[in-house]
N, C-alpha and C positions, 0 to 999 in steps of 0.2 A: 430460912429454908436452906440454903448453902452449909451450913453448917448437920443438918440433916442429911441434903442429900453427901456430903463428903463422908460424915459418920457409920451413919446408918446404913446407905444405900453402896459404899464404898465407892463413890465414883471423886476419884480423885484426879487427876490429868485425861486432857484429851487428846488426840491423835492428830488435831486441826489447830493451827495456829491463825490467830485475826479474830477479829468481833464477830468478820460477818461470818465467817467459818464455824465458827460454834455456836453463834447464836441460837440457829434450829438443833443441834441437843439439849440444849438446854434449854429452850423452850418443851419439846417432848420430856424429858426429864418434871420441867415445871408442873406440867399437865398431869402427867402420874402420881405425880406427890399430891397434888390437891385433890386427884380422882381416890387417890387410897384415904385420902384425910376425911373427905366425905362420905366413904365406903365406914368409917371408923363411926364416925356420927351419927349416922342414921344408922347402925348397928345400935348403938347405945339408947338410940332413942326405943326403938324398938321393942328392949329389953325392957325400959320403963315401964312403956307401955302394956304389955305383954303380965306384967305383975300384978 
């Protein structure tokens, strides 16, 4: 996923230094990538469907 989100999403450094400091972007960050990953899936499935 890091490797996505630094490629794809461009999110490369953050503005917060420490764990506990970045933790919550990157948890929000997390959550968006799994909500598009499932937006992506049930797209496809859809389509199957729909044939």
């Amino acid at each position: 996923m890091s490797g996505q989100l630094k490629k794809n999403r461009g999110f490369r450094r953050f503005l917060l230094r420490g764990i506990e400091k970045v933790t919550p972007p990157v948890g929000g960050l997390s959550l968006a990538y799994n909500v598009l990953k499932q937006a992506a899936v049930d797209q496809q499935r859809r389509a199957v469907i729909l044939q």
